[in-house]
N, C-alpha and C positions, 0 to 999 in steps of 0.2 A: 670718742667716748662711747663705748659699749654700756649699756645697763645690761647685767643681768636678767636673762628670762624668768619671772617668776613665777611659781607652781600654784593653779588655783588651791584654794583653801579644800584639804578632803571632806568639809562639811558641806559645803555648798557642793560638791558630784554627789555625795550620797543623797543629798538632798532636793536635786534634781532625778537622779535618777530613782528614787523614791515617786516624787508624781509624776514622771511618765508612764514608772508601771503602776500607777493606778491609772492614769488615764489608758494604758491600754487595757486594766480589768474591766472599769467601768465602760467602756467600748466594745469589750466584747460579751458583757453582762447584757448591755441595750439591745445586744442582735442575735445573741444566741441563747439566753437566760429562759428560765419558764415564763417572765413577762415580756419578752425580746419582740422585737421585730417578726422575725422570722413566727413564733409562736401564735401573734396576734394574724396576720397571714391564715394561719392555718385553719385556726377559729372562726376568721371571715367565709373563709370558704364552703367550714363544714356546716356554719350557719344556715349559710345560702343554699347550702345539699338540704336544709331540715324543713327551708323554709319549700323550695320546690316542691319537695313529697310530701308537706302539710296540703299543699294545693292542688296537689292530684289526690289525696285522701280525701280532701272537701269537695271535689267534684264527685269522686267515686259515692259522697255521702249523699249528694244532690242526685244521683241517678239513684239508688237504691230509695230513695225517698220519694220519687216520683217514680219508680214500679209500685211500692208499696201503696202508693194514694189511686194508684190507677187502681189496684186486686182488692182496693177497700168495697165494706158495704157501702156509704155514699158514694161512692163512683166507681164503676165498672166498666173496664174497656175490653170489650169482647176478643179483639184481634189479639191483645194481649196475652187473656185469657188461653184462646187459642194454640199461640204460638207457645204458649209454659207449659201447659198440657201434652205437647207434641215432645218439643225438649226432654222433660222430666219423666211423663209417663210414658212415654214412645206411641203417643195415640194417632192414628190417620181418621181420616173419613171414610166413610162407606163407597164414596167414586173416586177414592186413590188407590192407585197403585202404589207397592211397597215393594223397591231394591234393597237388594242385599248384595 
């Protein structure tokens, strides 16, 4: 006694094959989407590029703040002085000699 093979129903493939490609859009929405995986990745990273050079701009703020307190009138560091004067103005002293 053979039974006949019977044909799934064509609702149930359309039906299946309906949510797997959603489950493959929604899969590839997760990883490559403008909120994807891949996106957040990118963000973390350039974060971290923003957060780095905040912290060398806050150092560079910390040194220019501590030239500035030294060239103030409450507190004057001579050496200092000296060495901006030479830099900026091109000044020596009277027992140096000067190359070119």
């Amino acid at each position: 006694m053979n039974t006949p093979l019977k044909r799934p129903p064509i609702g149930a493939i359309f039906y299946f094959g309906l949510m797997f490609s959603l489950g493959l859009y929604f899969t590839f929405a997760s990883v490559q989407g403008d909120f994807g995986l891949f996106r957040r990745i990118q963000i973390e990273s350039e974060a971290d590029a923003l957060r780095a050079e905040k912290a060398r701009f806050l150092a560079e703020v910390a040194s220019l703040e501590n030239k500035t307190k030294r060239l103030s009138d409450t507190y004057l560091d001579l050496d200092l002085l000296d060495q901006q004067a030479r830099d900026i103005l091109g000044l020596i002293r009277s027992d140096e000699i000067a190359l070119n």
